[in-house]
Backbone bond lengths (Angstrom), bond angles and torsions (degrees), N, CA, C in turn:
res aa  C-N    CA-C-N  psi(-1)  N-CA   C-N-CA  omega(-1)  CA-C   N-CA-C  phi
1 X - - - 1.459 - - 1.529 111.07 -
2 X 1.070 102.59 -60.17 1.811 108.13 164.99 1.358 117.08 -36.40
3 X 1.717 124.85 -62.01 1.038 116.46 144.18 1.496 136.61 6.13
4 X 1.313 104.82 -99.91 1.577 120.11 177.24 1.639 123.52 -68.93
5 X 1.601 100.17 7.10 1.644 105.53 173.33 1.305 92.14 -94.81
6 X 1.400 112.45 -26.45 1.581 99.40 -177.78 1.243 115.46 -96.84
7 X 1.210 130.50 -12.79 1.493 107.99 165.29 1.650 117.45 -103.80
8 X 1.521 105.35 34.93 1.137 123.79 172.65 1.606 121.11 -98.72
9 X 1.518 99.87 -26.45 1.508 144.82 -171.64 1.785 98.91 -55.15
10 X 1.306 134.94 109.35 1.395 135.14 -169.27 1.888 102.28 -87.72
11 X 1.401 101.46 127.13 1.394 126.86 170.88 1.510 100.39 -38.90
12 X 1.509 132.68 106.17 1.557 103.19 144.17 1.250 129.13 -49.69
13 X 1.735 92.36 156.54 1.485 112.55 167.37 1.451 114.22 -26.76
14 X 1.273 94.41 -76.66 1.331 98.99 -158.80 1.551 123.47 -59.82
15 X 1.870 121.70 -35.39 1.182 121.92 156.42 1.428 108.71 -44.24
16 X 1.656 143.55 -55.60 0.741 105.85 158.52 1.085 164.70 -98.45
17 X 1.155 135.22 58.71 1.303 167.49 -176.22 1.534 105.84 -98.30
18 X 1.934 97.60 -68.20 1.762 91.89 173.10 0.814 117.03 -61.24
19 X 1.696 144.46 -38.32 1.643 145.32 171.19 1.662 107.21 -40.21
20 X 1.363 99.61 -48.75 1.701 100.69 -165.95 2.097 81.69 -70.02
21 X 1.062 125.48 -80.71 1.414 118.44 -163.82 1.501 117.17 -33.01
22 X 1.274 117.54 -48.10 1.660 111.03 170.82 1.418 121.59 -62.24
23 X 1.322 111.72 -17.17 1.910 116.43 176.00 1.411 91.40 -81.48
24 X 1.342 123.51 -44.82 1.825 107.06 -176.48 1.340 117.87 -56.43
25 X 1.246 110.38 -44.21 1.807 118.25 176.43 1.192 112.97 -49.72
26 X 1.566 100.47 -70.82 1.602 96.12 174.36 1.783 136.73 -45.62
27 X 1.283 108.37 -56.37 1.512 102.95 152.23 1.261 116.40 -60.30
28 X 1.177 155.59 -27.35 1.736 143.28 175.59 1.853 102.89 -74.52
29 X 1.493 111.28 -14.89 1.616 90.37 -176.98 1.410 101.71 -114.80
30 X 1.429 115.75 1.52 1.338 100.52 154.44 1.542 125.27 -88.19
31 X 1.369 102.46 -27.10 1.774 111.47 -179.09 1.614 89.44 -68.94
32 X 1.484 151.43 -60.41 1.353 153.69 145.32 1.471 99.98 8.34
33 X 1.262 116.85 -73.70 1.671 128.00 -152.23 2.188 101.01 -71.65
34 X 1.373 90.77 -44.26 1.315 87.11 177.59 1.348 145.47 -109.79
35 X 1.697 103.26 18.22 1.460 142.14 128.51 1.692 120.91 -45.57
36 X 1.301 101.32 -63.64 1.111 114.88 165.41 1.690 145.93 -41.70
37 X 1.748 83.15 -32.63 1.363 98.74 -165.51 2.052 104.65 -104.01
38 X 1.822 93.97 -19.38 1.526 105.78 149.08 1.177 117.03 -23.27
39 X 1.727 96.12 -91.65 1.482 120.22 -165.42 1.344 103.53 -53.92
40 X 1.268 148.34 -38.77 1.275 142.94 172.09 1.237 122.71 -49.32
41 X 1.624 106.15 -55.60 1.489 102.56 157.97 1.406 142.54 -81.49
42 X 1.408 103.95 24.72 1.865 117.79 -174.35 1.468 115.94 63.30
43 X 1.309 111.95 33.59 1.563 110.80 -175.12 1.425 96.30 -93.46
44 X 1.724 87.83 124.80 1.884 97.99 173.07 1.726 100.82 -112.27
45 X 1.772 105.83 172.50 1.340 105.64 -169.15 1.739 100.39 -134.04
46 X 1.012 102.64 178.06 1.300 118.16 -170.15 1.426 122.58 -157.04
47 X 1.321 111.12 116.06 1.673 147.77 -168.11 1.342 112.19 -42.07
48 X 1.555 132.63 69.10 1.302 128.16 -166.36 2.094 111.49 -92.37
49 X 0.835 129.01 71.87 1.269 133.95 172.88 1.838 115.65 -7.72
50 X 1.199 114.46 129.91 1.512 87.88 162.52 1.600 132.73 -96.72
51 X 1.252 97.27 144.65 1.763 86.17 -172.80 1.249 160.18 -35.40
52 X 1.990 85.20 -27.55 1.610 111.02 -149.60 1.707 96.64 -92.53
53 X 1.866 98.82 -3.37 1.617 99.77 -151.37 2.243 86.20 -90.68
54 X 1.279 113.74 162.03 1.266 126.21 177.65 1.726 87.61 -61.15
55 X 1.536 88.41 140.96 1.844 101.84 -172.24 2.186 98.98 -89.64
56 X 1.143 110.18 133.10 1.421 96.45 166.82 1.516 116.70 -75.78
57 X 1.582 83.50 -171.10 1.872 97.27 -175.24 1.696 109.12 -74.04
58 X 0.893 124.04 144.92 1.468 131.54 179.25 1.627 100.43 -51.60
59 X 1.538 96.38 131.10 1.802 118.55 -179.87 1.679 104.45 -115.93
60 X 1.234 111.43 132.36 1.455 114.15 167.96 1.795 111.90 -93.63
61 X 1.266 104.94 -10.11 1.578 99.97 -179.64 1.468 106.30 -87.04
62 X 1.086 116.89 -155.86 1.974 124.84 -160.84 1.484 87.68 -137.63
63 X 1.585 87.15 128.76 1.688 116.88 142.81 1.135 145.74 -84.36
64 X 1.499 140.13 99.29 1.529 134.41 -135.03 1.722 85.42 -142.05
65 X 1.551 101.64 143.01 1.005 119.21 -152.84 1.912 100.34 -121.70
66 X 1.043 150.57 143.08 0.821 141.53 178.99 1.579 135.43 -177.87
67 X 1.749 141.78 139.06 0.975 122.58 -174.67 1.405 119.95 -108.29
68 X 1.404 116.91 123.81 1.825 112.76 -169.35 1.708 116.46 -91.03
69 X 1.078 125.43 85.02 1.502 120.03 177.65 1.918 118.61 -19.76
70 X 0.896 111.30 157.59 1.755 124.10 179.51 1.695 83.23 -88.73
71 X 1.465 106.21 140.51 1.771 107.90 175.91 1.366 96.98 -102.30
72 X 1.360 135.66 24.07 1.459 145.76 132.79 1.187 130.98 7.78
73 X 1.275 124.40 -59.11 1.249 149.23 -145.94 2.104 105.99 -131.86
74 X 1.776 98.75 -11.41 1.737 82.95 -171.22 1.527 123.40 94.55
75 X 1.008 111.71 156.01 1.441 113.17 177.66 1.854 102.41 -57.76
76 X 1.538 107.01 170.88 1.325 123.28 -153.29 2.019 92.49 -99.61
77 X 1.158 98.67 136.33 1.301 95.02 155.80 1.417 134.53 -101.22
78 X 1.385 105.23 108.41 2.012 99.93 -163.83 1.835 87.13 -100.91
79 X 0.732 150.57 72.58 1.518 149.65 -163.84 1.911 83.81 -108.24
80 X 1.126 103.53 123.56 1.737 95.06 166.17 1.407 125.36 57.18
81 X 1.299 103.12 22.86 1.360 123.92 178.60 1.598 112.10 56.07
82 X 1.152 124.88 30.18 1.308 144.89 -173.37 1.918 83.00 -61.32
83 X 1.426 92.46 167.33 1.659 120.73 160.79 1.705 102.71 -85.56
84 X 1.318 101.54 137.11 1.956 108.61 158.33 1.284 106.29 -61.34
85 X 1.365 124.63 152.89 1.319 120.19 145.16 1.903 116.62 -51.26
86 X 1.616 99.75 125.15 1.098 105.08 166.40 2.036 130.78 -52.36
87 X 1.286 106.17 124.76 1.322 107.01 -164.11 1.634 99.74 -147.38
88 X 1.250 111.80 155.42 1.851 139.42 176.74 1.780 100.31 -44.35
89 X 1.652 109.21 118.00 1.340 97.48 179.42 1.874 86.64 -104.11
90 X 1.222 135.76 -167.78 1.095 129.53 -179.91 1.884 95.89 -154.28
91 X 1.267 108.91 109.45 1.326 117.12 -165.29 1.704 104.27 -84.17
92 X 1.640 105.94 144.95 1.248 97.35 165.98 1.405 118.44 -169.82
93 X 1.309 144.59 -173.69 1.536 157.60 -160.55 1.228 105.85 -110.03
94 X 1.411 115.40 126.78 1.813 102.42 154.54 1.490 111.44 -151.94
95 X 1.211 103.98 116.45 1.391 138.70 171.78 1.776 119.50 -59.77
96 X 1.050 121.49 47.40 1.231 104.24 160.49 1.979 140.78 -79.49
97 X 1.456 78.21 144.39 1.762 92.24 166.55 1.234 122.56 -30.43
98 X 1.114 147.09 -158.59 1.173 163.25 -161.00 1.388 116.95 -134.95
99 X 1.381 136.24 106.25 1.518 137.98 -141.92 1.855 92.30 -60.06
100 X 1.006 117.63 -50.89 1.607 135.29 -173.77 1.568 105.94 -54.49
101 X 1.831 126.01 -3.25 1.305 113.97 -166.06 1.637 81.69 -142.46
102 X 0.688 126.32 22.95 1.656 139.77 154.90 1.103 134.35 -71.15
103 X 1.293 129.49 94.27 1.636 140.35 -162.71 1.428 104.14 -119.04
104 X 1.199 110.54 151.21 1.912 122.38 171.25 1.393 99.51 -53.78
105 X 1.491 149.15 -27.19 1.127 137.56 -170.81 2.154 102.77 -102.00
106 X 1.530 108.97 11.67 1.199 90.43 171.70 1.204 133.16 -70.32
107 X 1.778 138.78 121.35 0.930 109.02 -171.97 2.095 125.41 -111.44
108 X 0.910 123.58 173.81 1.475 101.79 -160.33 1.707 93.51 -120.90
109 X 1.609 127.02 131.06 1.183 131.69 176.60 1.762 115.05 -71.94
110 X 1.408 117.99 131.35 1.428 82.07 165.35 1.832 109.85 -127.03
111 X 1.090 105.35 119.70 1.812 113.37 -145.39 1.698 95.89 -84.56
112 X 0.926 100.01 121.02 1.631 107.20 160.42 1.719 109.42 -95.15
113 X 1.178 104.07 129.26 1.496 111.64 178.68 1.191 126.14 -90.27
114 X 1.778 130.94 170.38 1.237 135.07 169.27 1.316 114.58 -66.05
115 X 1.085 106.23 177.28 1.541 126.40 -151.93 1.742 79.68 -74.97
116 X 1.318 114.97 -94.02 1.425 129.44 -161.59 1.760 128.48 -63.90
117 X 1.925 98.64 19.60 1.376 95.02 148.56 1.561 127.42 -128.47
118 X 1.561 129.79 -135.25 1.188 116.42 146.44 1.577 94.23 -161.64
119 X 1.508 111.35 -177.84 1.509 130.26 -164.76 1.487 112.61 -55.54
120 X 1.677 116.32 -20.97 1.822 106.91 166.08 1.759 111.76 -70.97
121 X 1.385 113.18 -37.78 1.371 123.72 -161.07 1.699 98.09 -63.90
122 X 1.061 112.67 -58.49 1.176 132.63 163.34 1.534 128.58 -28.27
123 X 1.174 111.33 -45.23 1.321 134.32 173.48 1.986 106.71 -10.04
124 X 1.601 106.06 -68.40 1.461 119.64 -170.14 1.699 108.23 -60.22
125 X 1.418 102.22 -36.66 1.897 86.39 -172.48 1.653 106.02 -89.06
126 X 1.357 121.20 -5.94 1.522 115.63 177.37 1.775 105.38 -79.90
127 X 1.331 103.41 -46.71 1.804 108.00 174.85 1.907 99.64 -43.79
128 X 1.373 112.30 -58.49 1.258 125.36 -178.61 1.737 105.21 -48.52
129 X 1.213 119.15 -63.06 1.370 107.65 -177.59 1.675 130.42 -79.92
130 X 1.505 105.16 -24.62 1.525 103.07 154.84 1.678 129.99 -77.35
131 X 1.031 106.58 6.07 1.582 128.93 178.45 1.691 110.26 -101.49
132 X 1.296 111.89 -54.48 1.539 126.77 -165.29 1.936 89.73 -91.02
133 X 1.375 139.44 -3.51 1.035 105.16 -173.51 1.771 85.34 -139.83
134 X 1.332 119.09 3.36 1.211 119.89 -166.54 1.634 119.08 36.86
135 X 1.274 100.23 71.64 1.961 99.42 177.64 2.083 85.63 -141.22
136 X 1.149 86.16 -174.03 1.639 111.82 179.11 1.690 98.48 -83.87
137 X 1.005 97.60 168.53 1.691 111.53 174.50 1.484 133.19 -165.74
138 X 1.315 110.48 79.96 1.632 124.17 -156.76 1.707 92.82 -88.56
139 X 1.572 114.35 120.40 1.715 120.16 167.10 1.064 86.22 -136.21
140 X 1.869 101.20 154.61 1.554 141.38 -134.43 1.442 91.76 -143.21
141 X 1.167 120.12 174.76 1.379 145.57 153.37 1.341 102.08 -144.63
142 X 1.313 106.71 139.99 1.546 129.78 -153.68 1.350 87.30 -86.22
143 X 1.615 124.09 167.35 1.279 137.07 158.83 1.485 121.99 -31.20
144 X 1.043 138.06 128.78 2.029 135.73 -175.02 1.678 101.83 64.34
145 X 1.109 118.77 -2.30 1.865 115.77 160.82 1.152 120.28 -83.79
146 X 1.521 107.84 143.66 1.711 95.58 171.60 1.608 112.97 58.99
147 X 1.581 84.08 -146.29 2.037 107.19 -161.62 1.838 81.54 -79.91
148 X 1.160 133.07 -9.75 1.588 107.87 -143.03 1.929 94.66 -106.71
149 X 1.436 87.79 138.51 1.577 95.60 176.80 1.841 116.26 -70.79
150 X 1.633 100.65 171.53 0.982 106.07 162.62 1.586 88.57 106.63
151 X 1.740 120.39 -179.98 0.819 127.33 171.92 1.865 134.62 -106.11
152 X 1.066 117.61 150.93 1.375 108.88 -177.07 1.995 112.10 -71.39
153 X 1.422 108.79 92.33 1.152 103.29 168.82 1.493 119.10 -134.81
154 X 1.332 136.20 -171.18 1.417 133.49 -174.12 1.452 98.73 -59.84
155 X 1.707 99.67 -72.18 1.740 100.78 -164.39 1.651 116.88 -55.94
156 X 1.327 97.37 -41.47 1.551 102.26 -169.19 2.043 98.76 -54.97
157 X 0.795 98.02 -4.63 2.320 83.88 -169.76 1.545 86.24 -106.19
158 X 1.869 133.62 -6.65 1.070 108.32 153.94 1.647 125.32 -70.55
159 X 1.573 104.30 -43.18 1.419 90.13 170.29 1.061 145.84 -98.61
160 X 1.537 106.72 37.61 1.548 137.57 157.89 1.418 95.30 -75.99
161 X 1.096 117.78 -65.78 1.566 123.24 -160.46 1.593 108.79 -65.35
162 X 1.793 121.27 -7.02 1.000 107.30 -170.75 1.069 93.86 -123.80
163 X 1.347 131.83 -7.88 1.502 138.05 161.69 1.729 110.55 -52.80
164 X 1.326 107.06 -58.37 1.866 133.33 153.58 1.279 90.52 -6.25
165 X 1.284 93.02 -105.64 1.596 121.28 -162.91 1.086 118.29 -48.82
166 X 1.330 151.41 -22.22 1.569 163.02 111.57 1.320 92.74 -0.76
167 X 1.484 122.96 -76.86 1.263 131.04 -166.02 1.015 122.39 -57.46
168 X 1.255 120.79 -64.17 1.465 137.78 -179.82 2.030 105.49 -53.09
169 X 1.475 104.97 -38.69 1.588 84.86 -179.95 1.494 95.02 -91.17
170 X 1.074 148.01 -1.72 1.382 132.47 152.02 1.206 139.34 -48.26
171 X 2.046 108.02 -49.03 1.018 122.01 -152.71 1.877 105.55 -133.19
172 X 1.252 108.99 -15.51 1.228 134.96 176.11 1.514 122.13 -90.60
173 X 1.199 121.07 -98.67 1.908 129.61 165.28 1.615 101.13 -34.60
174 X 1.186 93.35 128.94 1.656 105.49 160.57 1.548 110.73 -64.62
175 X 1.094 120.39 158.70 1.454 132.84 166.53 1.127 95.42 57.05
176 X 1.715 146.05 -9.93 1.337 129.96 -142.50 1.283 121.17 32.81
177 X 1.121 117.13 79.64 1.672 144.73 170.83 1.685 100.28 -108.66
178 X 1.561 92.21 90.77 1.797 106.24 162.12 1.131 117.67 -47.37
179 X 1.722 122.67 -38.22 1.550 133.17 178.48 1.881 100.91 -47.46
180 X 1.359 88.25 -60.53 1.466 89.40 179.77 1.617 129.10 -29.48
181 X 1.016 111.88 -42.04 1.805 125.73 -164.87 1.622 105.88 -88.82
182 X 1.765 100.25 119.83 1.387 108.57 169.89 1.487 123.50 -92.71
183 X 0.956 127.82 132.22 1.821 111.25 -172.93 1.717 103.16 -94.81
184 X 0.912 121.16 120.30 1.543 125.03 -165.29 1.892 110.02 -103.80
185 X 1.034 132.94 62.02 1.554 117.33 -179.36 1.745 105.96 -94.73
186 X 1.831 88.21 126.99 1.701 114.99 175.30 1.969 100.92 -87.23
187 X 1.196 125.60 140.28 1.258 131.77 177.02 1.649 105.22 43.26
188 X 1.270 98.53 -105.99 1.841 127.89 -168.23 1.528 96.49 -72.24
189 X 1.296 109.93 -15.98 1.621 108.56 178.64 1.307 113.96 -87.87
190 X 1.304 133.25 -1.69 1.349 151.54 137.53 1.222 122.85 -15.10
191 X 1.047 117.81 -57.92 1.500 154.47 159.23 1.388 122.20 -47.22
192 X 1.044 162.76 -26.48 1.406 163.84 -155.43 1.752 77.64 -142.93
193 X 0.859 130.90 -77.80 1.431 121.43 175.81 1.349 149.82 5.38
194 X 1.710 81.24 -73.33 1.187 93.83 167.83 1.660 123.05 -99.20
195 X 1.409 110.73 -7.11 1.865 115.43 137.11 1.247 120.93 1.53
196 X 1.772 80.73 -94.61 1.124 119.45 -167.21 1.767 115.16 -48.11
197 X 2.049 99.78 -60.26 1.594 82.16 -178.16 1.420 125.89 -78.09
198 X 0.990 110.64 21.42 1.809 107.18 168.04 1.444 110.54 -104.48
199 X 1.710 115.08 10.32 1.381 94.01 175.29 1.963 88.02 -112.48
200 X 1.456 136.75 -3.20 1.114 133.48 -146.20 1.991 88.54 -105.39
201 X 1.345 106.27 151.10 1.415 96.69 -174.00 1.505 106.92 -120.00
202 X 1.543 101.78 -11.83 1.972 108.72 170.34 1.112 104.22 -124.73
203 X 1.309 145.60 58.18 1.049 149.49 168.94 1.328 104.87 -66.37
204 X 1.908 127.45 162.40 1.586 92.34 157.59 1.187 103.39 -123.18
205 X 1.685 140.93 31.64 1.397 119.95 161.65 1.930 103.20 173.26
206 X 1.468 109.21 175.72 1.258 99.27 -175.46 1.257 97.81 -167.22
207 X 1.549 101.06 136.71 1.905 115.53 -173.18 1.138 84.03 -130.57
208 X 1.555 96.51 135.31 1.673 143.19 -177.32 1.521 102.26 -105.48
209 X 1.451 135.96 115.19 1.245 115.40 -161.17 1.770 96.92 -123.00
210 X 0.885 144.07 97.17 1.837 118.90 -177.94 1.731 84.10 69.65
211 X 0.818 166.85 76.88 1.570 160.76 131.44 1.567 101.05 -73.35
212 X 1.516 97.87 157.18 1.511 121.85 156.61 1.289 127.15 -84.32
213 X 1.196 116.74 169.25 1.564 107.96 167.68 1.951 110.82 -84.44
214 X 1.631 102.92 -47.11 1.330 136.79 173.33 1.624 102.38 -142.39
215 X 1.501 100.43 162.62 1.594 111.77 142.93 0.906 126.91 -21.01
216 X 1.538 92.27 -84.07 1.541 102.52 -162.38 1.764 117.04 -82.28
217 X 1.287 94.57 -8.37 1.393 82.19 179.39 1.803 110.08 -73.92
218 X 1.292 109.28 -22.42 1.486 104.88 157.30 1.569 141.15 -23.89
219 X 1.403 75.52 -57.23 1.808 100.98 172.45 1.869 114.55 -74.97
220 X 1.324 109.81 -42.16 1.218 98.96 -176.84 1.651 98.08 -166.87
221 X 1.446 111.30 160.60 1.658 107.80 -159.87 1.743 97.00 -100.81
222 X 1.418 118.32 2.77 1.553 118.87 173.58 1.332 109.06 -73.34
223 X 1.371 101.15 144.09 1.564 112.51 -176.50 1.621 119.81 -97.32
224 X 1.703 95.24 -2.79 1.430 91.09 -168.40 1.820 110.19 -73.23
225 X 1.339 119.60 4.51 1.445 108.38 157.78 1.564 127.95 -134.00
226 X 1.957 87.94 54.36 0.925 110.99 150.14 1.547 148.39 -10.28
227 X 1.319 96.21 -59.25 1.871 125.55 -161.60 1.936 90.17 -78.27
228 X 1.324 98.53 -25.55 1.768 105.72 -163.10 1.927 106.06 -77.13
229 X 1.438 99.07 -23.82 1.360 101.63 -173.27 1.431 150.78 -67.91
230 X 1.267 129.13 93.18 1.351 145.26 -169.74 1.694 109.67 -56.22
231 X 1.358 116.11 153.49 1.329 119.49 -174.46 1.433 112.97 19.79
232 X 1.495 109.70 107.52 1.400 117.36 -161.38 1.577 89.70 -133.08
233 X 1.648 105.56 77.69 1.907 131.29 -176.91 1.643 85.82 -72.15
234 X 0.972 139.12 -23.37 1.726 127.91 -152.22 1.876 87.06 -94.38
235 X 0.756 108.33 -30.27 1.501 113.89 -173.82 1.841 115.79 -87.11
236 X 1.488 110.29 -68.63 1.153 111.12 170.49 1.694 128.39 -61.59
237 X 1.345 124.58 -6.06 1.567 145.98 158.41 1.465 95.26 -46.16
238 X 1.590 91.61 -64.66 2.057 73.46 -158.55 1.580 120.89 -71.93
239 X 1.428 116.98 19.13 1.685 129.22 178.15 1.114 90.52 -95.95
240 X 1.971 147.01 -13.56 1.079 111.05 -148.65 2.048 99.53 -99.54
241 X 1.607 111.85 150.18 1.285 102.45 -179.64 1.945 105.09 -93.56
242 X 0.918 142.54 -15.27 1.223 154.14 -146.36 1.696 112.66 -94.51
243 X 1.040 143.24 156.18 1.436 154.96 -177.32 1.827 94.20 -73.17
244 X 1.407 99.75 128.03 1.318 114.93 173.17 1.601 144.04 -151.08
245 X 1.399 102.70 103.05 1.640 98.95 -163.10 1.756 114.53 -88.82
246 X 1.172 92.95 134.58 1.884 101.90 -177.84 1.958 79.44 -101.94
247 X 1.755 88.03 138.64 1.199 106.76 155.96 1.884 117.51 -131.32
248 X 1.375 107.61 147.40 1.552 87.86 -167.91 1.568 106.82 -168.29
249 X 1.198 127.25 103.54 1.409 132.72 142.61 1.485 114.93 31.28
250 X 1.264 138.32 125.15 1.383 139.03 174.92 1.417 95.65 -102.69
251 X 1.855 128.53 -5.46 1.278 96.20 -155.70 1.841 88.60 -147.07
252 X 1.388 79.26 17.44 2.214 93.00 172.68 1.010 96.43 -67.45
253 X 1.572 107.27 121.56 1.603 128.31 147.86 1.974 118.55 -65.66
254 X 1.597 86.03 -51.90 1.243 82.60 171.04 2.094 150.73 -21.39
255 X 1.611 64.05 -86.60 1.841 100.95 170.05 2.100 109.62 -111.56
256 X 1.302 96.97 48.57 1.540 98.67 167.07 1.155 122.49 4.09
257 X 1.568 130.99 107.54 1.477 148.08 168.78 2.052 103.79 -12.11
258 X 1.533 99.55 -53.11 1.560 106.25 -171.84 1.908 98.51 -57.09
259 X 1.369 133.28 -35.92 1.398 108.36 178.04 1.389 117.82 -65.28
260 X 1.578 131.59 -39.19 1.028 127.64 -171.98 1.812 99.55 -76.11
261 X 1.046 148.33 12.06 0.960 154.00 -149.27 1.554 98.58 -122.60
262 X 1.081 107.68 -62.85 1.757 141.81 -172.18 1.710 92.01 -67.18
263 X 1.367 131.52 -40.67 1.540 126.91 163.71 1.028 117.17 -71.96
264 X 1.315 126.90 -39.51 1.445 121.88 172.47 1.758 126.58 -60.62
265 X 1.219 93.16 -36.30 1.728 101.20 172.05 1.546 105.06 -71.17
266 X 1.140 122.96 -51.06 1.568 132.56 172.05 1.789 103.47 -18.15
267 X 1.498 96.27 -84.15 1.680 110.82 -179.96 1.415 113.68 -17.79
268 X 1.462 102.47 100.79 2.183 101.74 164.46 1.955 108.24 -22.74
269 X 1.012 93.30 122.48 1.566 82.96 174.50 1.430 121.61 -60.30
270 X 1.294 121.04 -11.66 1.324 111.51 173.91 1.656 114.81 -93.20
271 X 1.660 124.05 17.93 0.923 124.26 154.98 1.929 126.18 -131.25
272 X 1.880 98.44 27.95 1.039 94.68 156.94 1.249 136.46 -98.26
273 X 1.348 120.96 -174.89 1.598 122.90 178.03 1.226 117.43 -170.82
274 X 1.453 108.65 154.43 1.422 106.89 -141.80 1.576 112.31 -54.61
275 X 1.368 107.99 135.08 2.107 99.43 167.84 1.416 100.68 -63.64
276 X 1.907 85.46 -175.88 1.544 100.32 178.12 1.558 67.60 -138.46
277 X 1.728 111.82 107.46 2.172 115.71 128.28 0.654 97.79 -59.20
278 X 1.530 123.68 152.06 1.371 137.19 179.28 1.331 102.83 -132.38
279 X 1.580 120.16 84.12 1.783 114.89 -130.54 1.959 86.52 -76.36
280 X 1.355 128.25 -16.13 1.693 111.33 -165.99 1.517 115.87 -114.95
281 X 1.784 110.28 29.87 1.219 119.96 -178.76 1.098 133.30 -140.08
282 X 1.365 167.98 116.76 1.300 159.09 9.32 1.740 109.09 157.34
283 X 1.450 103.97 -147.03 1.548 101.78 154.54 1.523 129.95 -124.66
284 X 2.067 99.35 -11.65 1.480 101.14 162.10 1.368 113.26 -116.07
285 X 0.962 105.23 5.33 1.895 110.28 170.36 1.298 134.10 -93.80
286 X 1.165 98.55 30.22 1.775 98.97 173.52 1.171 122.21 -70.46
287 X 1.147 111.97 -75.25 1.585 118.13 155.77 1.274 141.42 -62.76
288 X 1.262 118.41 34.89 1.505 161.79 -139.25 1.947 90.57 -112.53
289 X 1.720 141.64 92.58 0.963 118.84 177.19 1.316 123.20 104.83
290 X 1.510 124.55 105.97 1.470 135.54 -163.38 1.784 99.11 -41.41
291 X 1.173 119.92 -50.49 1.721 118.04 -167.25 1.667 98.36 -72.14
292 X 1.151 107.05 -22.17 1.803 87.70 171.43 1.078 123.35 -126.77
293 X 1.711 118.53 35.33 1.334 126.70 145.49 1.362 108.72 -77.82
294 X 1.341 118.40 -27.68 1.550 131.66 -157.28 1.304 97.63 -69.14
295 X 1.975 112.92 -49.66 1.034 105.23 -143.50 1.813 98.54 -82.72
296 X 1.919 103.99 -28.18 1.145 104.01 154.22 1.482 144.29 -9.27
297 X 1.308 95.16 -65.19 1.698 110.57 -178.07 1.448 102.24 -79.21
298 X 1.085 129.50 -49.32 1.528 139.70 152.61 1.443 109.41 9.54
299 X 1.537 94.10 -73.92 1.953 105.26 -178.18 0.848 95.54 -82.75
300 X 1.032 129.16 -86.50 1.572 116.69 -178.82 1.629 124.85 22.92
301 X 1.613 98.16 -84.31 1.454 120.93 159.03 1.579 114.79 -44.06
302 X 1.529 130.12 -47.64 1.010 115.91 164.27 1.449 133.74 -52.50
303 X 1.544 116.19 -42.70 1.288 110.09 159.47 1.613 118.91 -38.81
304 X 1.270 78.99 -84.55 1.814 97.65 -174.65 2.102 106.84 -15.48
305 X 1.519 104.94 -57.06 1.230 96.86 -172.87 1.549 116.63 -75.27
306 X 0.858 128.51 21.03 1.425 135.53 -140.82 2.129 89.37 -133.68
307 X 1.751 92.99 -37.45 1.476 92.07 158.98 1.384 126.35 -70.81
308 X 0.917 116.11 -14.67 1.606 141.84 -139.13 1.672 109.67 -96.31
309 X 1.390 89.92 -27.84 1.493 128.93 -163.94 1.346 106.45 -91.69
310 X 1.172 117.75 -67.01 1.406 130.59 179.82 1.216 114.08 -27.60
């Protein structure tokens, strides 16, 4: 009887919490170790779609698949054919154009995603937007997402996002033209986003997609736990110097119409531009439906030319 009172006996919270945190480590330093041991041995990868997912529209540009190390740690020591120290690779997609449709004004998106998918799911609306807007299109999976090591935490998806962008104007943008690079955050991708463009000083633009203001203001509009608050977009917005469109749900339960609202007023006025309410949609249904992918790309394109302009 004693027995079965005790394994009847419910786990605290908080044990599990640390249980769940030591299973993340452990899988992030083995996916770490044998990431690691990839790149050492020149193992490249390749972008296999899954089947079951809706197929996009036919692309003439290339899909390249690839994992970018955190520059964390410094260059690698191969001295004696030694192993690197194991370190965070950050996996991701990139969609480019077609070398022949490549202009000094091409510019390349680099999309931070929602919370509850990752870079395969994704697959159909990036074909859609490097197709419908003709630019590049580099997506990530944040730290503990997907293929990509490391763990899912606040800081760590900044230096995913800055690992990215390292890359992408390295190996991505022609000439390395910072103008070129859009920082794109969907929901939770808000966040690293908008980081990022308040620390960048030539950036050339930034879409707010379903964004927050904060975390916690999600949960509740009191400030008294303040000090507790993660990705704080309502704050770092008004550092940003660059052209920036919030788009956002009139009818999100989620992330309530008033945050994307509350970012848009944020924006220096001399780097806003017009939103898109989207007065009959949600927080994953925007682009939900051939007439409002269209209209999708639509703004989209309006931004873009609106950079174009400047």
């Amino acid at each position: 009887m004693e027995q079965e009172r005790e394994d009847r006996r419910e786990i605290h919270p908080a044990q599990q919490l640390t249980e769940q945190a030591l299973l993340l480590r452990s899988q992030a330093k083995k996916k770490n170790k044998r990431d690691t041991q990839d790149a050492h041995r020149g193992i490249t990868y390749e972008f296999i779609p899954d089947t079951r997912l809706y197929p996009p529209p036919g692309y003439s540009g290339s899909v390249e698949a690839v994992k970018i190390p955190w520059k964390l740690h410094g260059p690698k020591n191969n001295n004696n054919n030694k192993m690197p120290r194991p370190h965070v690779h950050v996996a991701c997609v990139i969609y480019r154009i077609r070398e022949d449709r490549v202009t000094s004004n091409t510019k390349t998106i680099i999309y931070s995603h929602g919370n509850a998918t990752d870079i395969g799911a994704m697959h159909f609306m990036q074909v859609i937007i490097a197709k419908g807007l003709q630019c590049n299109v580099i997506m990530y999976d944040y730290s503990g997402y997907g293929e990509s090591g490391g763990v899912p935490l606040e800081g760590n998806t900044y230096t995913d996002i800055e690992t990215v962008y390292d890359y992408t104007l390295e190996h991505v943008v022609r000439d390395n033209i910072e103008r070129n690079i859009i920082l794109y955050g969907q929901s939770v991708g808000g966040g690293p986003s908008c980081y990022l463009a308040s620390k960048k000083v030539n950036l050339g633009g930034l879409i707010l997609h379903s964004a927050f203001m904060s975390g916690m203001r999600v949960l509740t509009s009191s400030r008294a736990l303040a000090c507790l608050d993660i990705f704080p977009n309502i704050t770092r917005i008004k550092n940003v110097n660059c052209p920036v469109l919030v788009i956002h749900g009139m009818l999100d339960e989620e992330v309530t119409f008033e945050h994307g609202k509350s970012l848009h007023d944020a924006v220096p006025e001399d780097c806003k531009r017009p939103p898109w309410w989207v007065k009959d949609r949600g927080h994953n249904d925007i682009t939900e439906g051939r007439q409002k992918v269209l209209e999708y790309i639509q703004k989209l394109k309006s931004f873009f030319d609106s950079l174009d302009n400047d």
